[in-house]
Backbone as XML, in Angstrom:
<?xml version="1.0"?>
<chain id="A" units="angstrom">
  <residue number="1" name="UNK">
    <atom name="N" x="31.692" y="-1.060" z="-29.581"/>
    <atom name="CA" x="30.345" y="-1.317" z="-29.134"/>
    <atom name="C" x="29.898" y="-0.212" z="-28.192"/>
  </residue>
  <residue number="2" name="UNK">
    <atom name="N" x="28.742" y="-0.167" z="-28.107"/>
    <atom name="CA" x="28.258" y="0.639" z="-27.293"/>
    <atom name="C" x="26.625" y="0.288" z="-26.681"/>
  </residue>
  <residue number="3" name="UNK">
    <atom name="N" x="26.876" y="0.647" z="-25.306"/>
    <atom name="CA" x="26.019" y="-0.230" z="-24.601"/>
    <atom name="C" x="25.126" y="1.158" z="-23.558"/>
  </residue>
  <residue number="4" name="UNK">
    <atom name="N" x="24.058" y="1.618" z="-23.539"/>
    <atom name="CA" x="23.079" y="2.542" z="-23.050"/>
    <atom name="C" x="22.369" y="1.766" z="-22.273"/>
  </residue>
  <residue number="5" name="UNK">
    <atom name="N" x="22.123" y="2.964" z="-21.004"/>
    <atom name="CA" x="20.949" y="2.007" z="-20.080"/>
    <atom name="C" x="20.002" y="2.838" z="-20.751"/>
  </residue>
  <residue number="6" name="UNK">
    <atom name="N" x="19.052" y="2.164" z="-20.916"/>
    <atom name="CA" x="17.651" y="2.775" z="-21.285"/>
    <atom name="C" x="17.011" y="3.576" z="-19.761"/>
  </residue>
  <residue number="7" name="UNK">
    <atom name="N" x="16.415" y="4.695" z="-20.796"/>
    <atom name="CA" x="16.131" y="5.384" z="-19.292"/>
    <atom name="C" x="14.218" y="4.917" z="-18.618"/>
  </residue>
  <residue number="8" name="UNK">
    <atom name="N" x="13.816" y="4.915" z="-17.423"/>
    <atom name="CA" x="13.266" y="3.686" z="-16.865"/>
    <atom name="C" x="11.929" y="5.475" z="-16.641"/>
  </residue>
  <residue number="9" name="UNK">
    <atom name="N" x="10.435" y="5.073" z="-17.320"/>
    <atom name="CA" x="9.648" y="6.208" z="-17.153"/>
    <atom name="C" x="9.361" y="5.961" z="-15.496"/>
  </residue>
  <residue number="10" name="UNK">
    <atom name="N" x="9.258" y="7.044" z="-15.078"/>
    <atom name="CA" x="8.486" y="7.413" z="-13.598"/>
    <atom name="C" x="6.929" y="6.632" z="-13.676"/>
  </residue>
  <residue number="11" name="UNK">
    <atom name="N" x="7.040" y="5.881" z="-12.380"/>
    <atom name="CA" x="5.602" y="5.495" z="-12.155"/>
    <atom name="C" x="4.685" y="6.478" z="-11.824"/>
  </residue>
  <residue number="12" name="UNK">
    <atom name="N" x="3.502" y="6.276" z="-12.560"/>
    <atom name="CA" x="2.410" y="6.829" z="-12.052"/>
    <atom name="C" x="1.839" y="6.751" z="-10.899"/>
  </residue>
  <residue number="13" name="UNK">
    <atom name="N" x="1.732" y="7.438" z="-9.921"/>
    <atom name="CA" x="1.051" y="7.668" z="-8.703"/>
    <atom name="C" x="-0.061" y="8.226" z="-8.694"/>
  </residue>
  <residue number="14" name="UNK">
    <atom name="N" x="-1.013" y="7.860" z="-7.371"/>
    <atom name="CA" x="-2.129" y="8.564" z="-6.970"/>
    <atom name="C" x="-2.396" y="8.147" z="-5.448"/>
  </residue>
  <residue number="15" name="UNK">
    <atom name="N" x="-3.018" y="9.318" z="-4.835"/>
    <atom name="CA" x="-3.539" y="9.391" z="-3.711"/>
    <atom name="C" x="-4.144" y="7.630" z="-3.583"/>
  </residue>
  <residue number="16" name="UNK">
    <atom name="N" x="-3.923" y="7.091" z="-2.742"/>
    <atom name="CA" x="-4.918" y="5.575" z="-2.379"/>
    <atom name="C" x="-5.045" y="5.297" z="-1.104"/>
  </residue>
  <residue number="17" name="UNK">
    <atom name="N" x="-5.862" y="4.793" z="-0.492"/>
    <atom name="CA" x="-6.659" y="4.362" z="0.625"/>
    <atom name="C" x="-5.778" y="3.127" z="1.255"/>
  </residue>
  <residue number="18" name="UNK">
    <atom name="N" x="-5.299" y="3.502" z="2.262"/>
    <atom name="CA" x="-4.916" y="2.521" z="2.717"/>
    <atom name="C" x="-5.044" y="2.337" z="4.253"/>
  </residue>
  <residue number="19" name="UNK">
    <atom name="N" x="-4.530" y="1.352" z="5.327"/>
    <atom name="CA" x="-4.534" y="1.159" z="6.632"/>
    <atom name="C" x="-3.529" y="1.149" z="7.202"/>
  </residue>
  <residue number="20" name="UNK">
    <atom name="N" x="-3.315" y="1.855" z="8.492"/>
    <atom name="CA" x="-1.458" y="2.004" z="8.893"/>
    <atom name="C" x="-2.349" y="1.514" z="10.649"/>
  </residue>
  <residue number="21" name="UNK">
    <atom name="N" x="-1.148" y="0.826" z="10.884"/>
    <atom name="CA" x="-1.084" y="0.571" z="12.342"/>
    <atom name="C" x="-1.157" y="1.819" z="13.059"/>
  </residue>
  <residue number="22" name="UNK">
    <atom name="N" x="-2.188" y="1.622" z="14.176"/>
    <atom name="CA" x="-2.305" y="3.079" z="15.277"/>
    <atom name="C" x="-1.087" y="2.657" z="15.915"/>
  </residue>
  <residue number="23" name="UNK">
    <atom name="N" x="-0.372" y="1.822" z="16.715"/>
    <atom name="CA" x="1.051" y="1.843" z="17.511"/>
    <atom name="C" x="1.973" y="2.721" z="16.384"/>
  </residue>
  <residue number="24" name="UNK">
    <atom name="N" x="2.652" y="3.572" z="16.863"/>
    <atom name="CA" x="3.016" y="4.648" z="16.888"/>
    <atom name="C" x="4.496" y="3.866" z="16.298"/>
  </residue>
  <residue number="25" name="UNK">
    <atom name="N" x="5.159" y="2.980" z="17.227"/>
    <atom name="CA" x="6.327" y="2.207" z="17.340"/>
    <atom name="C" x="6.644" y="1.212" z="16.031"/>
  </residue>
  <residue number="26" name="UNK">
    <atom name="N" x="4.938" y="0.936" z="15.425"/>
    <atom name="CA" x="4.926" y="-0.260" z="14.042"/>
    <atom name="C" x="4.547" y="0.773" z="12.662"/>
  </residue>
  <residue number="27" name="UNK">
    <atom name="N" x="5.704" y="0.115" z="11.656"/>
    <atom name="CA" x="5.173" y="0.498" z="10.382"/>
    <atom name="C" x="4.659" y="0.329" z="9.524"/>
  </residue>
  <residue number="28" name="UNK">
    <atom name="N" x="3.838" y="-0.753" z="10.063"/>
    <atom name="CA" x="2.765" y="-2.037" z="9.163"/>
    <atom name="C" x="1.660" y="-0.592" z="8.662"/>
  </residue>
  <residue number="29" name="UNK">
    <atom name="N" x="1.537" y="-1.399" z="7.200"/>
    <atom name="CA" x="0.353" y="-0.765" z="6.320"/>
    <atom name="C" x="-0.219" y="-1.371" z="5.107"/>
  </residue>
  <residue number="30" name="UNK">
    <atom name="N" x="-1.620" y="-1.722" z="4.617"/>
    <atom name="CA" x="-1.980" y="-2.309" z="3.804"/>
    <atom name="C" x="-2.682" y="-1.307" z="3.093"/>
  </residue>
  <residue number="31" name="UNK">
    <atom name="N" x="-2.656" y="-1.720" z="1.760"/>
    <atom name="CA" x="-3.807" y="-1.028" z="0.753"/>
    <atom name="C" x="-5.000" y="-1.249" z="1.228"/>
  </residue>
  <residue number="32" name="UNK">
    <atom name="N" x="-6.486" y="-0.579" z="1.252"/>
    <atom name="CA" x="-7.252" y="-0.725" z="1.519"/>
    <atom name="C" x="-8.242" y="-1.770" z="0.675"/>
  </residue>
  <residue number="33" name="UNK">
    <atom name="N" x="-7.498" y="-2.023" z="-0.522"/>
    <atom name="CA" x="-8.666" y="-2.750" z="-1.625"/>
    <atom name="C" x="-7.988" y="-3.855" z="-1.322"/>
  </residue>
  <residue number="34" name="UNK">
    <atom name="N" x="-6.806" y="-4.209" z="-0.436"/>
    <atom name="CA" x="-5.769" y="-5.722" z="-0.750"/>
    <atom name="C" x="-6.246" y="-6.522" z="0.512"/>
  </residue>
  <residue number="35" name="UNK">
    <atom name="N" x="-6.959" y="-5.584" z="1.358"/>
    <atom name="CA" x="-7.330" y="-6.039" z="2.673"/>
    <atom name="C" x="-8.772" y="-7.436" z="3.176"/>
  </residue>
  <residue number="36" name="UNK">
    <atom name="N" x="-8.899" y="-7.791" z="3.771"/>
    <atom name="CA" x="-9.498" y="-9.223" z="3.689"/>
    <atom name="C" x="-10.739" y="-8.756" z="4.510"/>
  </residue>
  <residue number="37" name="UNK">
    <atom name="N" x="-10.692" y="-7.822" z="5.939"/>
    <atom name="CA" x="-11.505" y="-8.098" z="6.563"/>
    <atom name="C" x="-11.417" y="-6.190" z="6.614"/>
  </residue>
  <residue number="38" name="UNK">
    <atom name="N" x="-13.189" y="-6.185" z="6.617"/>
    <atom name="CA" x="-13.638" y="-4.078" z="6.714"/>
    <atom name="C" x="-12.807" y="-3.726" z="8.037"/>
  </residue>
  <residue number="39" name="UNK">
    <atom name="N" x="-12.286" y="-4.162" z="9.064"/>
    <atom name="CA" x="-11.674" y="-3.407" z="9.558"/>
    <atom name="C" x="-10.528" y="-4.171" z="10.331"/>
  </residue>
  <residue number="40" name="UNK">
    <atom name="N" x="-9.527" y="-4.126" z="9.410"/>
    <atom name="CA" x="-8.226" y="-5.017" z="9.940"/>
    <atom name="C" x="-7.661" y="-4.884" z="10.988"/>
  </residue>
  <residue number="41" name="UNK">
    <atom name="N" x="-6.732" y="-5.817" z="11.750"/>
    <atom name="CA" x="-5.876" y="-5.202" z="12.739"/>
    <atom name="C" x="-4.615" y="-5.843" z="12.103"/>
  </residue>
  <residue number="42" name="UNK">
    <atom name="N" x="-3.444" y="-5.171" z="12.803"/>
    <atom name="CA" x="-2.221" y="-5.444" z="12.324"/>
    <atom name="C" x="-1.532" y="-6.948" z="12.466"/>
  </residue>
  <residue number="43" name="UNK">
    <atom name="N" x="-1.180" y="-7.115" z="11.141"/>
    <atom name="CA" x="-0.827" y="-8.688" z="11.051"/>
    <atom name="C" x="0.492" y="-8.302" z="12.084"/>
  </residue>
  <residue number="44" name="UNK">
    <atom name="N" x="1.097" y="-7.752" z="12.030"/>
    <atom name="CA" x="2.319" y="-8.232" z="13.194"/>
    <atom name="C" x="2.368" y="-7.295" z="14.490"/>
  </residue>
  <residue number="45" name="UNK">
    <atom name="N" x="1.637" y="-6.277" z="14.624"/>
    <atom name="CA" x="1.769" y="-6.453" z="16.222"/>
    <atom name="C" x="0.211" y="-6.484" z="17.051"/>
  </residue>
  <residue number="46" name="UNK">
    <atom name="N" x="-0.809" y="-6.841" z="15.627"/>
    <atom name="CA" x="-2.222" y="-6.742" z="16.504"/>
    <atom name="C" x="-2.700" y="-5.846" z="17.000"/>
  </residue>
  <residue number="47" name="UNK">
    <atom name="N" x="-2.442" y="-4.649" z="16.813"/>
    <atom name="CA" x="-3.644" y="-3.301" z="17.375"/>
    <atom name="C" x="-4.389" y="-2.936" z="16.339"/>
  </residue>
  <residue number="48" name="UNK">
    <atom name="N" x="-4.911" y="-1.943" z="16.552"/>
    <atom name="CA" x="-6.168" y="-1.387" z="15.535"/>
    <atom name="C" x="-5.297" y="-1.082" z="14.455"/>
  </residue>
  <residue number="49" name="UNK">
    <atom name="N" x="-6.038" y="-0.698" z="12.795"/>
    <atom name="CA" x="-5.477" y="0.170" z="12.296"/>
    <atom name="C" x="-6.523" y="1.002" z="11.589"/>
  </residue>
  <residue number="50" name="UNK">
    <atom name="N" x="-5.782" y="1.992" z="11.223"/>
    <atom name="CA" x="-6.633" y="2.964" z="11.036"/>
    <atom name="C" x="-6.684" y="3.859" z="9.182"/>
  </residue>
  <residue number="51" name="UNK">
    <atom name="N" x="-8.070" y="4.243" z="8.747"/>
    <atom name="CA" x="-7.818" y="4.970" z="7.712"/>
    <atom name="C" x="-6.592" y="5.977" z="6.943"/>
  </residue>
  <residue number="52" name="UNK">
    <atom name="N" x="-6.278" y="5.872" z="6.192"/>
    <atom name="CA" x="-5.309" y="7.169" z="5.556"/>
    <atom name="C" x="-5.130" y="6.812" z="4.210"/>
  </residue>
  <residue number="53" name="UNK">
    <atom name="N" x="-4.546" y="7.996" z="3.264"/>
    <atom name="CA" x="-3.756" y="7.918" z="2.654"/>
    <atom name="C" x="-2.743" y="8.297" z="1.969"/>
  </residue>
  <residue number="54" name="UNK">
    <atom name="N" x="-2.271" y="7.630" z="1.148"/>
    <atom name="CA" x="-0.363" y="7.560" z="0.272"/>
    <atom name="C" x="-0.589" y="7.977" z="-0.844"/>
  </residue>
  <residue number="55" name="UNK">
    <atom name="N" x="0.298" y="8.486" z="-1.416"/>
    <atom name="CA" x="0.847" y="8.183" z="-2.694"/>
    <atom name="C" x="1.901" y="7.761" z="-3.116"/>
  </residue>
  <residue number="56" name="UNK">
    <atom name="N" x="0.821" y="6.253" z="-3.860"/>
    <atom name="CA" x="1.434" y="4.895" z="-4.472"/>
    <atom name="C" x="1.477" y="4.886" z="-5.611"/>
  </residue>
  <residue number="57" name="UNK">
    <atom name="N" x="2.179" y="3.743" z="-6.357"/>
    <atom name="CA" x="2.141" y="3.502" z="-7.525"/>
    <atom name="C" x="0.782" y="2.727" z="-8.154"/>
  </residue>
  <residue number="58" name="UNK">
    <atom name="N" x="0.011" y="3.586" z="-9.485"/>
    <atom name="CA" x="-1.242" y="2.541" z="-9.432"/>
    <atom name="C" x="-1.071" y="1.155" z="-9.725"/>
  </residue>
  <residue number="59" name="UNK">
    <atom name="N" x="-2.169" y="0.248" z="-9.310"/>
    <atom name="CA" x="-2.118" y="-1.283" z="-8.778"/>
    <atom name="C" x="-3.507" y="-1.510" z="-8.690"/>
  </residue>
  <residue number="60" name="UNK">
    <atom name="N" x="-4.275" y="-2.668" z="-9.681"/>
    <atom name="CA" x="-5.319" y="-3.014" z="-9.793"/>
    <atom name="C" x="-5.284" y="-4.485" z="-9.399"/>
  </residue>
  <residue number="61" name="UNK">
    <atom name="N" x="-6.567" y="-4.164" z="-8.396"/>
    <atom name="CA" x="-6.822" y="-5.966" z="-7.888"/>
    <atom name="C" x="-8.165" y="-6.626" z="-8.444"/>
  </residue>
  <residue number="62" name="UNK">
    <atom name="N" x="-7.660" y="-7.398" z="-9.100"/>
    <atom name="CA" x="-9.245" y="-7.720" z="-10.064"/>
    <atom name="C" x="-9.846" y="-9.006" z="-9.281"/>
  </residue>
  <residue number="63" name="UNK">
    <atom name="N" x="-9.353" y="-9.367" z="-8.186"/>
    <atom name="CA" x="-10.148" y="-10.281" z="-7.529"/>
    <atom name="C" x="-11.571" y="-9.722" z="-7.018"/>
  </residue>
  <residue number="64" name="UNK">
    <atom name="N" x="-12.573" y="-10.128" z="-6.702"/>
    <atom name="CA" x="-13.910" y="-10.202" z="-6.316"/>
    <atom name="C" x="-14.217" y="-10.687" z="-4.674"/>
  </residue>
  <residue number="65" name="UNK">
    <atom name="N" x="-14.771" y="-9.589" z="-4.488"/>
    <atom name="CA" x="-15.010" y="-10.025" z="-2.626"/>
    <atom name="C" x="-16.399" y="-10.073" z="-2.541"/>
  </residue>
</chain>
């Protein structure tokens, strides 16, 4: 017998919008389209956060705000 791992394609990435905690010390960060309120603060230590972005894997949110 013979048994192969199939080889696994590279995700597609792109530049995306997201929010990173200004505390310097936290590594909290949300996508910008996954986010609830125009200008979030950090679910776990509560300071501002602020514009930037990553490159992520693409990810479509088909919910409606």
């Amino acid at each position: 017998m013979y048994f192969s791992k199939k080889t696994m394609e590279p995700l597609q990435e792109e530049p995306t919008l997201v929010w990173m905690c200004s505390d310097e010390g936290c590594l909290c960060w949300m996508r910008n389209n996954f986010s609830f309120e125009e200008t979030p603060t950090c679910p776990i230590c509560h300071s501002a956060m602020v514009k930037n972005t990553r490159m992520l894997p693409v990810l479509s949110n088909n919910t409606s705000m």
